[in-house]
C-alpha positions in Angstrom: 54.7 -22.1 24.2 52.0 -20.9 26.6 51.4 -17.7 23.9 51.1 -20.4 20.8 48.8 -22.5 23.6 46.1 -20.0 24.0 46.4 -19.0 20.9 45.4 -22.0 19.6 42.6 -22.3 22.3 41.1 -19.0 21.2 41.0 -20.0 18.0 39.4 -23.2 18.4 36.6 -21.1 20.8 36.4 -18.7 18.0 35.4 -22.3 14.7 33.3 -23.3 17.6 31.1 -20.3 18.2 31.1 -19.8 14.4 29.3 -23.0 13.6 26.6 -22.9 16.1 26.0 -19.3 14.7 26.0 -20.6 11.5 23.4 -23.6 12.7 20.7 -20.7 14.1 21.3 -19.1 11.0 20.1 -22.0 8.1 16.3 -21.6 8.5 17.6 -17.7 7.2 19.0 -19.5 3.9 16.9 -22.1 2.8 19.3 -22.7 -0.1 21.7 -24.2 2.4 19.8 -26.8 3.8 16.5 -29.0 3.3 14.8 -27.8 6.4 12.7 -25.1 4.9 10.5 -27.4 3.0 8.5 -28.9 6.2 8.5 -25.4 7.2 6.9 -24.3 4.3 4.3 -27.5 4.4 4.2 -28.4 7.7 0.7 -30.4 6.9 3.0 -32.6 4.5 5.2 -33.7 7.0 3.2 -36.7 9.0 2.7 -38.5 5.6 6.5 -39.5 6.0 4.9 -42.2 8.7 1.2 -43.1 8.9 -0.1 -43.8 12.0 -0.6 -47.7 13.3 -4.2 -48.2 13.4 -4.3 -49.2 17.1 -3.3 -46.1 17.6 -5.9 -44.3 16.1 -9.4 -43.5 17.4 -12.4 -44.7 15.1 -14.5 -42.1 14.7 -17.6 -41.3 12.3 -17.6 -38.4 10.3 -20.0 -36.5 8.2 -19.8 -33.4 5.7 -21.9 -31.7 3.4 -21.1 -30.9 -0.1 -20.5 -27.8 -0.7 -18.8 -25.1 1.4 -19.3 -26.4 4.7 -17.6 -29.3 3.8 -14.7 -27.9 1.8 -12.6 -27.3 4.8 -11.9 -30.7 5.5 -11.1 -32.4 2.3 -7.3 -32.3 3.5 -8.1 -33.9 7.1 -10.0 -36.2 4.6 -6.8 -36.5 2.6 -4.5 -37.2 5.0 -6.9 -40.0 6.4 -6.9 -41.8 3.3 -3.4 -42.1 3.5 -3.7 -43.0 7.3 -1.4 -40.1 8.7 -4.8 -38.9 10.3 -4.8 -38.5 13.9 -8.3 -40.3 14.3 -8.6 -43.0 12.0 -12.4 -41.8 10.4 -15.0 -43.5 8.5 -16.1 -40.7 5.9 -19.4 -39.2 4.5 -19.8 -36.9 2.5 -24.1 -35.7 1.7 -26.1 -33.6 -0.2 -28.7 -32.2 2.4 -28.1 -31.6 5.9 -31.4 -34.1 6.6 -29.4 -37.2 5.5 -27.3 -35.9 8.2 -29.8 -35.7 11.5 -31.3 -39.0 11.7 -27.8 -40.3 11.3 -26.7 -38.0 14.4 -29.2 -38.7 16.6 -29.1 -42.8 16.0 -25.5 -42.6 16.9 -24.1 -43.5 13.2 -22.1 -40.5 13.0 -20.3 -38.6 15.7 -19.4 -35.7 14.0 -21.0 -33.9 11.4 -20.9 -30.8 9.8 -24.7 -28.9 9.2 -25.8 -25.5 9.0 -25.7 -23.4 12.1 -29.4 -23.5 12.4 -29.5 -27.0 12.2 -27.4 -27.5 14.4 -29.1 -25.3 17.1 -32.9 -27.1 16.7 -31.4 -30.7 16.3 -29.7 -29.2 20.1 -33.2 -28.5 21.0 -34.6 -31.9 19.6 -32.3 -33.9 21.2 -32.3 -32.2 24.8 -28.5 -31.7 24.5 -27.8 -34.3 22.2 -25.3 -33.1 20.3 -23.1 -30.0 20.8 -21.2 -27.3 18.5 -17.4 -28.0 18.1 -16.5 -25.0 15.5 -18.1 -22.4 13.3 -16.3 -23.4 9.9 -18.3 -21.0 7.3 -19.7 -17.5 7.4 -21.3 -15.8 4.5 -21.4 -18.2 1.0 -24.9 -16.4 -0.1 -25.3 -14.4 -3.5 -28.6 -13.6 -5.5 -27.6 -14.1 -9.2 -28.7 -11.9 -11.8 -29.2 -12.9 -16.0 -28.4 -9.2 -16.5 -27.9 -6.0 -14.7 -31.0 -4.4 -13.0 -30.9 -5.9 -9.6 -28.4 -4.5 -7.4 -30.2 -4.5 -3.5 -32.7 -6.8 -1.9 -35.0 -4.0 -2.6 -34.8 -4.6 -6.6 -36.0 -8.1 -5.9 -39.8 -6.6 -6.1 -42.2 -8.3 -8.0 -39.3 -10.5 -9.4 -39.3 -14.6 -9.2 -36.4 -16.0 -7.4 -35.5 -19.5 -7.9 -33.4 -20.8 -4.5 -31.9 -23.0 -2.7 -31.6 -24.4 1.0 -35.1 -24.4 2.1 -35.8 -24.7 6.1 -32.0 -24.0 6.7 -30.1 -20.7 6.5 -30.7 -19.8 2.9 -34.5 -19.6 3.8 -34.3 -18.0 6.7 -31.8 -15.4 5.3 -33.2 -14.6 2.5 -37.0 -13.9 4.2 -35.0 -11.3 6.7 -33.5 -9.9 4.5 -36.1 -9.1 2.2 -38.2 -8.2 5.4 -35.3 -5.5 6.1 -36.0 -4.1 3.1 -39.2 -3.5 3.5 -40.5 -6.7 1.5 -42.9 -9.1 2.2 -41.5 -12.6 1.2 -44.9 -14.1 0.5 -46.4 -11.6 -1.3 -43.8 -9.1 -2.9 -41.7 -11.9 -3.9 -41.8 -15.4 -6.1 -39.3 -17.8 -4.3 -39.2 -20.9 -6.3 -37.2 -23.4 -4.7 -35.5 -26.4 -5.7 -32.2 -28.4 -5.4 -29.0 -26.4 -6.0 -28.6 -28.4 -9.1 -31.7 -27.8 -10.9 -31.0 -23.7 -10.1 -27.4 -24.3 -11.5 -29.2 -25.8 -14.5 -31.2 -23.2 -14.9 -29.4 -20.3 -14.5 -26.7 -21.8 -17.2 -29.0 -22.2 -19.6 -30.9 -19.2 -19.2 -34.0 -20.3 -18.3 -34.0 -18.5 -15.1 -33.2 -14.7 -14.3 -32.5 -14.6 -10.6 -31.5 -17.4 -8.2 -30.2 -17.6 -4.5 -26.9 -19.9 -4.6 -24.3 -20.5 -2.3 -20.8 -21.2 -3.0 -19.3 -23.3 -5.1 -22.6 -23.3 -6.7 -22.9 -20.1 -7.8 -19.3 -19.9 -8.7 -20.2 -22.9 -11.1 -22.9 -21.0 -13.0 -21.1 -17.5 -13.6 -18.2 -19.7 -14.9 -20.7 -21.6 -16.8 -22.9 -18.6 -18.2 -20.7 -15.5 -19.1 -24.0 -13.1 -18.7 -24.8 -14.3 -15.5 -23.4 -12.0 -12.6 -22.8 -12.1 -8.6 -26.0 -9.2 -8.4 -26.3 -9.1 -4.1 -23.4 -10.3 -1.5 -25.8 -11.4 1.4 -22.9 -10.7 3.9 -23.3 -6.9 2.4 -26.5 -7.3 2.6 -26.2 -8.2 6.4 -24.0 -5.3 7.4 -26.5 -2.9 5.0 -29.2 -4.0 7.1 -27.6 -3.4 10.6 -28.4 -7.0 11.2 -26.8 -7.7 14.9 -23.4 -10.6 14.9 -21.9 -12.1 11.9 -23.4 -14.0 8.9 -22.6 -17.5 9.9 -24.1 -20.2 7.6 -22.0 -23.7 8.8 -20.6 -25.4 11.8 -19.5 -28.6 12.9 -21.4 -30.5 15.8 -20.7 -33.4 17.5 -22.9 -36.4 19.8 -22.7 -35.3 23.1 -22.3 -38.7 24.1 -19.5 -39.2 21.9 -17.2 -36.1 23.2 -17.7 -37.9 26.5 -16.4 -41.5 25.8 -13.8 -40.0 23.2 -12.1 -36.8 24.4 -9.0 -38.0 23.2 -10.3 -38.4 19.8 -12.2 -34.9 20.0 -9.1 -33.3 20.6 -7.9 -34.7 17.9 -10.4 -34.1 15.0 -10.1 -30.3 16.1 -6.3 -30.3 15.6 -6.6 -31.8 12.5 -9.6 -30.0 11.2 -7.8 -26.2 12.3 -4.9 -27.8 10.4 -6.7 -29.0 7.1 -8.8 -25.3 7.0 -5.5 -23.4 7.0 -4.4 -25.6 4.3 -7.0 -25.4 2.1 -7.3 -21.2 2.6 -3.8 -21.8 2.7 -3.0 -21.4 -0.8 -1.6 -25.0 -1.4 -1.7 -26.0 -4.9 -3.5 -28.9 -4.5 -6.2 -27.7 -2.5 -8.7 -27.9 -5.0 -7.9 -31.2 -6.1 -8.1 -32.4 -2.5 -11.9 -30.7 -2.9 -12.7 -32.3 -5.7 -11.4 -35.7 -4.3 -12.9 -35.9 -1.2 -16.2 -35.5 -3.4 -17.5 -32.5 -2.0 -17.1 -30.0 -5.2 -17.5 -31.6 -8.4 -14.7 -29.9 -10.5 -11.2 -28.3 -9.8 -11.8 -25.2 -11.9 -14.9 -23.9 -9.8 -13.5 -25.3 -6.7 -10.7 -23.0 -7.2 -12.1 -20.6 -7.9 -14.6 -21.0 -5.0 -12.1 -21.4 -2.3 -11.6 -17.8 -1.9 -15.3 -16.9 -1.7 -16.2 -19.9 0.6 -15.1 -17.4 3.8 -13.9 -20.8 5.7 -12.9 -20.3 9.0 -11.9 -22.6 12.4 -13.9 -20.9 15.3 -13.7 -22.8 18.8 -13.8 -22.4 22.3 -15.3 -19.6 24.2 -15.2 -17.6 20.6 -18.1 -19.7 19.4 -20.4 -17.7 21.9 -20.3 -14.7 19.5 -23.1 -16.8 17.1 -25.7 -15.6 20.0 -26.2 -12.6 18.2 -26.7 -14.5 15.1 -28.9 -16.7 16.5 -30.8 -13.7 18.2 -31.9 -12.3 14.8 -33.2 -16.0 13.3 -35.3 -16.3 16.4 -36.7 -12.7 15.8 -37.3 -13.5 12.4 -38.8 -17.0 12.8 -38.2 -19.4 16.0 -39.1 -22.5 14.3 -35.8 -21.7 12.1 -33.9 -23.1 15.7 -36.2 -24.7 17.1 -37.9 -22.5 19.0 -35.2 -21.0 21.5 -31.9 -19.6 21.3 -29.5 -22.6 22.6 -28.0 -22.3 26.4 -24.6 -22.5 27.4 -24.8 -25.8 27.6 -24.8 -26.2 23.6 -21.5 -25.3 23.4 -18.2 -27.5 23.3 -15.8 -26.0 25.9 -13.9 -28.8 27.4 
């Protein structure tokens, strides 16, 4: 009887230890159990349960059309649908300029600007406002109607109808030509004008060169089969030996407001790491989500855009690396940051 008695003990050890094994192994076989979908779409899982609006900080929020603003159009998303973290009152402009009174009058607490904005409206304020991320490097291209321009050198004697005047673009574009042994007032015809009146001009031919960033330039070689993507400006950069990376937007927040809310800045950075990965994630309704939010007119060119946009979530001490981008602007013109390369004191380390 003892024998059949631990028999019957080791046996029942034996069903026991298999189950739990066979519990640690389900993530391994997905067809066995539900769990791998949250897994696969973890971003997907707090719209089970939005969020009680007491619960949720009010906060301001401001993007720009465009690339800098594509990363958050699934923070944006998910706010609709009040799974947010922060419950935010959404903006979406055209020019970073609707964007800097609104920062410094205390209507917005966050926005997101060009980096060089972002450093002179730092100066302007005394502190005002401080950098929370880097969320875009690179989005420049000259466009060519045809095939003879191929450097920033080629650009010689040519008109070059642009976009982004007294932000990045500008001050880009006139170092860059400058590198290259050109003399942006006199060796080349810069026409500029609003991104849309390029776009219309390169599709209908009108034009032979422009400066675009993406999605807008995306738009046009969709739009215009002989225009091409003539000069990566993040090529460009590297060709040049230009010092740090090629970092065109960022995301800045009222110094007063990281203060009074540091629960709710916390928060929006979660969320806004979260929503980048998404959108560079792959999801397939990324684009949508872009085109919702109002920030890129179409799903075909924000799709295709997406890849090209070089989105990225860059906080904390990491941020500091812009220095050497902020170097070269200040070489090139100091009025492009307002006249000093921002302290440590600009950046958001909490």
């Amino acid at each position: 009887m003892k024998r059949k008695n631990a028999l019957a003990l080791a046996l029942s050890l034996a069903l026991t230890l298999g189950l739990l094994a066979g519990c640690g192994s389900k993530p391994a076989q997905p067809t066995a159990s539900p769990s791998p979908a949250p897994t696969a779409e973890p971003t997907a899982a707090p719209s089970v349960e939005p969020t009680p609006a007491a619960e949720r900080p009010e906060v301001s929020l401001a993007v720009l059309n465009g690339p800098t603003g594509m990363g958050a159009a699934k923070l944006i998303a998910d706010n609709a649908a009040g799974t947010s973290l922060n419950a935010y009152n959404v903006q979406v402009a055209a020019q970073p300029t609707d964007l800097v009174g609104k920062l410094t009058s205390g209507e917005v607490d966050i926005a997101a600007l060009p980096t060089n904005v972002a450093a002179a409206l730092y100066h302007k304020t005394n502190g005002g406002v401080k950098l929370m991320a880097l969320n875009t490097l690179g989005v420049l291209y000259i466009l060519e109607n045809g095939d003879t321009v191929h450097s920033m050198a080629d650009l010689k004697g040519q008109t070059v109808y642009a976009t982004g005047q007294g932000a990045n673009p500008e001050y880009v574009l006139n170092y860059l030509l400058r590198e290259n042994g050109l003399d942006p007032a006199r060796d080349v015809t810069i026409e500029w004008k609003t991104a849309e009146e390029v776009q219309a001009l390169m599709v209908s031919g009108e034009a032979k060169l422009a400066m675009l960033p993406v999605p807008a330039a995306t738009g046009v070689v969709m739009q215009n089969k002989d225009v091409r993507l003539a000069v990566d400006f993040n090529q460009a950069w590297e060709d040049a030996g230009a010092e740090g990376t090629l970092t065109m937007g960022c995301i800045v927040a009222r110094t007063a407001f990281l203060e009074e809310k540091p629960q709710a800045a916390e928060n929006f950075l979660k969320e806004y790491a979260d929503s980048i990965s998404y959108i560079t994630g792959g999801a397939e309704d990324a684009a949508k989500l872009v085109v919702d939010a109002g920030i890129v007119p179409k799903e075909p060119i924000a799709k295709a855009a997406i890849p090209q946009a070089n989105l990225v979530c860059v906080t904390g001490e990491d941020m500091t690396g812009i220095q050497q981008y902020y170097e070269v602007l200040f070489e090139a013109d100091p009025s492009s940051i307002g006249g000093g390369i921002p302290d440590d004191g600009f950046y958001y380390l909490p």
